[in-house]
C-alpha positions as CSV (number, residue, x, y, z in Angstrom):
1,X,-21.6,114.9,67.4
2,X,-19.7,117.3,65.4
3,X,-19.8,115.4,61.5
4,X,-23.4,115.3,62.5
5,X,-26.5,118.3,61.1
6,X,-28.4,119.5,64.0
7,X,-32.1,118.6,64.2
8,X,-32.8,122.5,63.5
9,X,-30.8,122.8,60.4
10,X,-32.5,119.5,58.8
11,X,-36.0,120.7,59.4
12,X,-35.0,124.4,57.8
13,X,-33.5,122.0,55.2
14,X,-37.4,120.2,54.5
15,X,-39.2,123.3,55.1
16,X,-37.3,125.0,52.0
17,X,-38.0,121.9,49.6
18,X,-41.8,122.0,50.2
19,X,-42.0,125.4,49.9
20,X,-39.9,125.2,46.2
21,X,-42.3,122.6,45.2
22,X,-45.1,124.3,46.4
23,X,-43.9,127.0,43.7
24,X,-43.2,124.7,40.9
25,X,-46.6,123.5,41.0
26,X,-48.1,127.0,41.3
27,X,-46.5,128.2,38.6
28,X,-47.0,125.0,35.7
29,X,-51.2,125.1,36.7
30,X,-51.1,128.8,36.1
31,X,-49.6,128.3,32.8
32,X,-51.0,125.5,31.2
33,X,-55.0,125.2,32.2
34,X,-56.7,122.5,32.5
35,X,-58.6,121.7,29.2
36,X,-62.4,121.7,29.2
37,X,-64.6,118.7,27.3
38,X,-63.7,118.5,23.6
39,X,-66.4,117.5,21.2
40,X,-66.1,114.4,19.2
41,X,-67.2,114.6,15.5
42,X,-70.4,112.5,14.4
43,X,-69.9,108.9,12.8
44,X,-69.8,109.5,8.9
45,X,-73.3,107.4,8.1
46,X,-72.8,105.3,4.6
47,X,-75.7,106.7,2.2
48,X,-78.5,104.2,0.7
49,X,-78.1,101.7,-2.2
50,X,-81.1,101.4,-4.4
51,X,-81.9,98.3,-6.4
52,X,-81.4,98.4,-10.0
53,X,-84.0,98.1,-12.8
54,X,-85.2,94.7,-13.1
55,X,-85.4,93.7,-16.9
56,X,-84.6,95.6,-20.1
57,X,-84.3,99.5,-19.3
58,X,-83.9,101.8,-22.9
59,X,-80.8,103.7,-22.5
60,X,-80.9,105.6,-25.8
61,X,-83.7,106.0,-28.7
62,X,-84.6,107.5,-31.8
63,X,-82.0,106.4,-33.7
64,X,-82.1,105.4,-37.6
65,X,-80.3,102.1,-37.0
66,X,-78.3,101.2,-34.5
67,X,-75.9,98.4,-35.0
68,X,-73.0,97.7,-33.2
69,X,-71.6,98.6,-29.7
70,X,-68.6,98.5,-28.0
71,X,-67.2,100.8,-25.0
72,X,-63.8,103.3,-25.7
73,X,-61.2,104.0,-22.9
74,X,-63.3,106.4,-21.3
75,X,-66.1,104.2,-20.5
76,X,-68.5,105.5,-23.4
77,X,-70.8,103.8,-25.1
78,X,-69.6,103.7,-28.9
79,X,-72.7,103.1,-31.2
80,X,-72.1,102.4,-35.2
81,X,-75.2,103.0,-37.4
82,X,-75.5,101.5,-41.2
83,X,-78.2,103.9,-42.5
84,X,-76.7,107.6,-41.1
85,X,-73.2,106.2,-41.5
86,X,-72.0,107.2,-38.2
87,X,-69.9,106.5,-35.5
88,X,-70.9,108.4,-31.9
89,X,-70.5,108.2,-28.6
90,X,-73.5,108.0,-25.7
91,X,-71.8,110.1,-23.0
92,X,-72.5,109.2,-19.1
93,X,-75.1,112.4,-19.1
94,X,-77.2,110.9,-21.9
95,X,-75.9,113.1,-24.3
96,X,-74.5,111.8,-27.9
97,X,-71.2,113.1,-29.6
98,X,-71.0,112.5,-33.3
99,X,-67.7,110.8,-33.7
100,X,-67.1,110.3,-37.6
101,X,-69.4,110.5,-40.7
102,X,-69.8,109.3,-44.1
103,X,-69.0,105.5,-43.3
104,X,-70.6,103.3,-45.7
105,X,-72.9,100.6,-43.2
106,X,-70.7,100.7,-40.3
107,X,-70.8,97.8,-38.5
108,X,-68.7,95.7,-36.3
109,X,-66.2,97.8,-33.6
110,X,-62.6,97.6,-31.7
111,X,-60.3,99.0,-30.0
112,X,-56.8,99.1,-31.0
113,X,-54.0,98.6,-28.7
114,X,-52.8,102.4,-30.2
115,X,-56.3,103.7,-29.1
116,X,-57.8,103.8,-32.4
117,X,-61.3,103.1,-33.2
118,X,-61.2,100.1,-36.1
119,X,-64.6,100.1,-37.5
120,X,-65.8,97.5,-40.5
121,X,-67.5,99.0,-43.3
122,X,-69.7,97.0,-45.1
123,X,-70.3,98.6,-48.0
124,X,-67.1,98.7,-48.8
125,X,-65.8,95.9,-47.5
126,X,-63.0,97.2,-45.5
127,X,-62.1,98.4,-42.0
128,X,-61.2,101.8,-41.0
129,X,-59.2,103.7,-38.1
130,X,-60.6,106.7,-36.1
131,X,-58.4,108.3,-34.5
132,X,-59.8,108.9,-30.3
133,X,-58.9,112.9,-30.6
134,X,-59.1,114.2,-34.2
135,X,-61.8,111.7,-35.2
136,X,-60.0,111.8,-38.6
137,X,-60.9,108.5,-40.7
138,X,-57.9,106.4,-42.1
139,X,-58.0,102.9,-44.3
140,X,-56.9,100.8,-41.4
141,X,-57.1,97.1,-44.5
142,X,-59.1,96.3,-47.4
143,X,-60.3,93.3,-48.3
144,X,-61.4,91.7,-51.6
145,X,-64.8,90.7,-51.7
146,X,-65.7,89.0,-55.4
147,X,-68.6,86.8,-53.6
148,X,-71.5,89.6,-54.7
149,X,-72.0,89.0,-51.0
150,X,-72.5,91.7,-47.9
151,X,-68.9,92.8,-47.0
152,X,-67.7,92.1,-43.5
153,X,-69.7,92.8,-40.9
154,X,-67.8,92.3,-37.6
155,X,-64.3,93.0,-36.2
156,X,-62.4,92.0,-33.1
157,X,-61.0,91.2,-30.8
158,X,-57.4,92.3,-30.0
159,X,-55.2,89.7,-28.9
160,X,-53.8,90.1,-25.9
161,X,-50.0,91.4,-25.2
162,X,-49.1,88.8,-22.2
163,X,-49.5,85.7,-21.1
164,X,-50.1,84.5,-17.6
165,X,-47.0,84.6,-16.5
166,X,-46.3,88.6,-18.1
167,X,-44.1,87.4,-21.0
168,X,-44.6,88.7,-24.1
169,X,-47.0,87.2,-26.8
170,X,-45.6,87.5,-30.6
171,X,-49.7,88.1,-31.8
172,X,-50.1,90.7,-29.3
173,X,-51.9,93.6,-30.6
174,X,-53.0,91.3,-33.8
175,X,-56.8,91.6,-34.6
176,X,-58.8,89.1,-35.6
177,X,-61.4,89.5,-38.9
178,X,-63.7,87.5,-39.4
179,X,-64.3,88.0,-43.1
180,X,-68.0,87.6,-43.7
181,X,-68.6,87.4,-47.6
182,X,-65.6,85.0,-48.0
183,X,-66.2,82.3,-45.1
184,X,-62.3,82.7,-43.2
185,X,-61.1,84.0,-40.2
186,X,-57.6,86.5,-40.1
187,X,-55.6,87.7,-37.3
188,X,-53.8,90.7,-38.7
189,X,-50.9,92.5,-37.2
190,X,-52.0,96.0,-35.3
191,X,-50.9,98.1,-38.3
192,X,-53.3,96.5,-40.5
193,X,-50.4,95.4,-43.2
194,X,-50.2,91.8,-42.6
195,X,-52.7,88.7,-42.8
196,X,-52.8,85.9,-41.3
197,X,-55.4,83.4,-42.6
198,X,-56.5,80.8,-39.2
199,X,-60.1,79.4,-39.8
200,X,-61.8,78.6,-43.2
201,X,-64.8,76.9,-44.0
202,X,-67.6,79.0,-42.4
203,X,-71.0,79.9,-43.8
204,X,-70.6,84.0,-42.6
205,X,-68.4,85.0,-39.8
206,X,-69.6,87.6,-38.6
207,X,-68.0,88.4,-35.0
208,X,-65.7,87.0,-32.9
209,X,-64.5,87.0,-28.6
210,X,-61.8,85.6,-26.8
211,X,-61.6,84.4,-23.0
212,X,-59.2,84.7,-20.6
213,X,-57.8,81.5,-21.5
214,X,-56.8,82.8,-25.2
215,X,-59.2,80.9,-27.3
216,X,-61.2,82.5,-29.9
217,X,-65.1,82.1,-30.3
218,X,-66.3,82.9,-34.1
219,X,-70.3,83.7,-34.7
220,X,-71.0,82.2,-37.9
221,X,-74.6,83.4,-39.1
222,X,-74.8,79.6,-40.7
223,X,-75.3,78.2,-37.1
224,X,-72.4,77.3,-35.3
225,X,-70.9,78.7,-32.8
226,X,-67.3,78.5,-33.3
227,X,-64.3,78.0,-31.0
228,X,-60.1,78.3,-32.4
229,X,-58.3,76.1,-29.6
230,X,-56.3,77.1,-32.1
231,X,-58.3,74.4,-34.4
232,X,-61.4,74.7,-35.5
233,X,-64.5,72.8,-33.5
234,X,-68.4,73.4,-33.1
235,X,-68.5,75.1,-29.6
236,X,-72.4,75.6,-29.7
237,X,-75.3,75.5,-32.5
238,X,-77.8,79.0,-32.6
239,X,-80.4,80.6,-34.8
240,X,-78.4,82.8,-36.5
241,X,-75.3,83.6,-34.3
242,X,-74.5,87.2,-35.3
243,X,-71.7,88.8,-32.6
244,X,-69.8,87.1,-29.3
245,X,-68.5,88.2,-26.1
246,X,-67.0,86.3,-23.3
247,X,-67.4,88.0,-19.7
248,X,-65.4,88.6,-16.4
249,X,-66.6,85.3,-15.3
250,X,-66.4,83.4,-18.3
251,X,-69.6,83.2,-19.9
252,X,-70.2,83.6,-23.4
253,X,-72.6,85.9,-24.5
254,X,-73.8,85.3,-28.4
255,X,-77.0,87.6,-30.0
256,X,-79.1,85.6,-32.4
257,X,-81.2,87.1,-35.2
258,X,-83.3,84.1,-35.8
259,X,-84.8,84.0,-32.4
260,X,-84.2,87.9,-31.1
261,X,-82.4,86.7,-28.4
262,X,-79.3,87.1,-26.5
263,X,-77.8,83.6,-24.7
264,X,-75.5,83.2,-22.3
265,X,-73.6,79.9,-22.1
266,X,-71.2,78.8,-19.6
267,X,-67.3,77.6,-20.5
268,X,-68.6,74.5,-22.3
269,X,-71.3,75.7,-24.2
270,X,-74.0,74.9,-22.1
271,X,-76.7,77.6,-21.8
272,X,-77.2,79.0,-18.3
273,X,-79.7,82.1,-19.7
274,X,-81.4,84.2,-22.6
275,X,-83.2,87.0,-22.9
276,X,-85.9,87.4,-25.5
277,X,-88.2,89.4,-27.6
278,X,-85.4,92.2,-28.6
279,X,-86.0,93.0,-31.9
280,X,-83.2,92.4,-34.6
281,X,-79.7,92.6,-31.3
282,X,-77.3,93.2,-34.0
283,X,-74.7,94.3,-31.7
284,X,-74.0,93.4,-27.6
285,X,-71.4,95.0,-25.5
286,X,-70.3,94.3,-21.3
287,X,-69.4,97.3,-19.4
288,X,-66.5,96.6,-17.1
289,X,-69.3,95.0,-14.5
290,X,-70.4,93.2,-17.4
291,X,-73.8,94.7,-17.5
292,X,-75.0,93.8,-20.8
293,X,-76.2,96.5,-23.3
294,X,-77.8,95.9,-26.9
295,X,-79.2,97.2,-30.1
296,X,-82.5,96.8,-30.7
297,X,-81.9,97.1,-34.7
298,X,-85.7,97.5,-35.8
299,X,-86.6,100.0,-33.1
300,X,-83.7,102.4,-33.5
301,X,-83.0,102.3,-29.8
302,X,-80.2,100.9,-27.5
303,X,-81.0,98.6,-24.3
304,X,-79.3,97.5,-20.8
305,X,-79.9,94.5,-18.6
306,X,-78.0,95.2,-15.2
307,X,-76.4,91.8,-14.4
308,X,-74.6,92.8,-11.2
309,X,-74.2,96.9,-10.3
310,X,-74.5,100.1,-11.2
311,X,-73.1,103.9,-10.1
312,X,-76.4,106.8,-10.8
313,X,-74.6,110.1,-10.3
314,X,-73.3,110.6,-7.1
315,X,-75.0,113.4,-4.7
316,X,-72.5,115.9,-3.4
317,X,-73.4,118.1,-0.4
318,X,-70.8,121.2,0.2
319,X,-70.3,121.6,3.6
320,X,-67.7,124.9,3.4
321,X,-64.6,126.1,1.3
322,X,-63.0,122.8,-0.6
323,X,-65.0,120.5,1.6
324,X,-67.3,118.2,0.6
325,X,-69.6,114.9,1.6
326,X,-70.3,112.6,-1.4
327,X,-73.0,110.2,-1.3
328,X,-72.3,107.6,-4.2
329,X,-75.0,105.7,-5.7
330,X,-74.9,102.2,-6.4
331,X,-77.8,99.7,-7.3
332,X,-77.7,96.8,-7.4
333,X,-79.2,93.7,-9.5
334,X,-81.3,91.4,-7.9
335,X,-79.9,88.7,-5.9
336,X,-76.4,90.4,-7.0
337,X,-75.2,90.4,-2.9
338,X,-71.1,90.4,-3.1
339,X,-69.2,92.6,-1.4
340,X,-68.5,96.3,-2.9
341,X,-65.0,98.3,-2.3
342,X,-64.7,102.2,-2.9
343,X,-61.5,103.4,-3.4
344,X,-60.7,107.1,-4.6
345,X,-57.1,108.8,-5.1
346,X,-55.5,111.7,-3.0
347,X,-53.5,114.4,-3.9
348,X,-51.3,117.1,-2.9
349,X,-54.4,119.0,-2.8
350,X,-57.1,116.5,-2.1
351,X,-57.2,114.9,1.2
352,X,-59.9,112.0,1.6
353,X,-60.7,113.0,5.3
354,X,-63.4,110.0,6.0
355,X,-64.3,107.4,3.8
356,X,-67.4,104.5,4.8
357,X,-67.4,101.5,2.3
358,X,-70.2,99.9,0.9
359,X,-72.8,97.5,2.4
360,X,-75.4,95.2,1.1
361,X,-78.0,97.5,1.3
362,X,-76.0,101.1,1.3
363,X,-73.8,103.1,-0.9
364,X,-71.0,104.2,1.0
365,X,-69.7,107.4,1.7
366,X,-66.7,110.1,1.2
367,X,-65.4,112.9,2.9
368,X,-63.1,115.1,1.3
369,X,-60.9,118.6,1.5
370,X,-59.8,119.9,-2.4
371,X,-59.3,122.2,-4.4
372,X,-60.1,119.8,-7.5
373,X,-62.7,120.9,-9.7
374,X,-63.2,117.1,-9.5
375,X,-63.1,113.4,-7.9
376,X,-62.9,110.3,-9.5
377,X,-64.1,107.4,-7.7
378,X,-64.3,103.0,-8.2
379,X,-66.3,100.8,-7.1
380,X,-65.7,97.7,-7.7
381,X,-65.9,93.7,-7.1
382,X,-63.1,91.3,-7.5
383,X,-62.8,91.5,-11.3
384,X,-66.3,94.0,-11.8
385,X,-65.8,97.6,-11.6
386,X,-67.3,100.8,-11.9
387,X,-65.6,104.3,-12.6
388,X,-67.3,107.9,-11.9
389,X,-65.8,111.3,-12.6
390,X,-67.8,113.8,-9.5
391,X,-68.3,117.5,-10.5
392,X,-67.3,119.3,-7.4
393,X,-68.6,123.3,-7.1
394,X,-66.4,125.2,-5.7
């Protein structure tokens, strides 16, 4: 009995325990409370789509005579008129800039892989370069025109840089002329100091397109259709072929001033669609949804067709200091059903705190914490896209 504890000392022993625990536990609930409910916050709801404009919708009028079109890097329209000389700009508010002056019959348009505007003057038979920031007017190449025919009326496009595979093409950044009063085709280098005749024996070139599979479509106001594979063969016949643009998907898109129309043909030439009764579409251009937009030359005004989707300006709602809720707005074409993304960047000082992606029949929505005067947002579809710069108040 004597290594043993008595009964007496083993209960003391138990009796001590419970009453340290006892005080443990008394003093961690006096501490830390027990939390009441907590209130979860609200589902961000995506805000409505709204269907597009069926048909031609007028985008710009008044004009003394519109004629060619073609979009810069900031997504603006760019509009060249013959009869006030002009180059200018239709801003995303409906408001036009005046980008250069006292061009003799500006007509065909480009962008150079420097940026530069490359405009064709017809009246004096040679291209120009504006430059994007000082809108100062340089002789980009003449070219000698002893036909006693119109000068050149169209330009473009640039060549590409890479191929498929990113390796680097030797004609990158080489434009292609199609010179109007003399029948031929020339790629020339980006600085404009070196020719290259590739296609001869056309009526009058007059504009030109490439796909994504680097051949070259020619408009030929003769007729034809042209296609450089690099040779020279009939792609399709037209009244009076007068520009060409290859979309996203591959279709061709060719304005005709014998039948005021604008065709679209699949990759073989077939035609899949045309829309008439535009009067005198001397110039087309795709947005980067490839919504078509035209010049309707006669009536001084400028036209779209939306072909797949759209972005109105967005609706903002601020909800306190810095934060926001942004309703985009996106219509849609009829029977135009394939899946939208919205993306959006984030900063230092802009958090996106919720973001709701588009549906079929809704716009999406955004959430965001900045101190940004402003928020740029995409929406876009496999190759189709659409870009918006959102005033923010602060």
């Amino acid at each position: 009995m004597s290594g043993r504890p008595s009964w007496r000392a083993t209960q003391a022993v138990v009796i001590l325990l419970v009453l340290f625990v006892t005080a443990c536990q008394s003093t961690t609930s006096s501490s830390s409370p027990t939390p009441g409910p907590t209130l979860s916050a609200s589902p961000l709801a995506a805000c409505p789509a709204a269907p597009a404009p069926a048909g031609p919708q007028v985008v710009l009028a008044g004009q003394p005579a519109p004629d060619d079109l073609v979009f810069d890097t900031d997504g603006r329209l760019l509009i060249s008129d013959i009869t006030a000389g002009t180059v200018s700009a239709l801003n995303p508010d409906g408001t036009v800039e005046r980008i250069a002056g006292g061009l003799s019959e500006p007509e065909g348009m480009v962008l150079a892989g420097d940026g530069r505007i490359l405009v064709a003057e017809q009246g004096r038979n040679r291209i120009v370069a504006i430059d994007p920031t000082t809108h100062a007017v340089s002789l980009w190449r003449a070219f000698p025109n002893r036909t006693g025919r119109d000068g050149i009326d169209g330009i473009g496009p640039v060549l590409p840089s890479l191929d498929s595979l990113g390796n680097l093409l030797p004609t990158g950044g080489n434009v292609i002329v199609p010179d109007s009063p003399n029948g031929v085709v020339w790629r020339v280098t980006g600085d404009g100091k070196s020719a290259t005749q590739i296609a001869t024996g056309m009526n009058r070139p007059a504009g030109g397109g490439i796909d994504a599979n680097g051949r070259i479509f020619i408009a030929d106001e003769g007729g034809p259709v042209w296609v450089l594979d690099p040779s020279k063969r009939r792609f399709a016949t037209l009244p009076t072929p007068d520009d060409v643009l290859v979309g996203r998907g591959g279709h061709v898109f060719v304005n005709t001033l014998g039948d005021n129309a604008i065709h679209e043909l699949d990759a073989q030439g077939h035609q899949v669609a045309a829309v008439s009764g535009i009067q005198q579409p001397q110039g087309i251009a795709l947005d980067d949804a490839d919504n078509l937009y035209y010049t309707e030359f006669s009536k001084g005004r400028v036209g779209r067709f939306v072909r797949t989707f759209v972005l109105d300006p967005a609706k903002v709602t601020r909800i306190g200091p810095g934060h926001y809720l942004i309703c985009p707005v996106v219509r849609r074409a009829q029977g135009f059903s394939t899946p939208l993304g919205l993306t959006t960047g984030s900063s230092a000082i802009t958090s996106i705190l919720r973001l709701v992606q588009p549906g079929t029949d809704s716009s999406g929505a955004i959430e965001v914490q900045t101190t940004e005067p402003s928020l740029g947002i995409t929406v876009n579809a496999g190759l189709l896209s659409q870009s918006e710069t959102i005033s923010l108040s602060p």
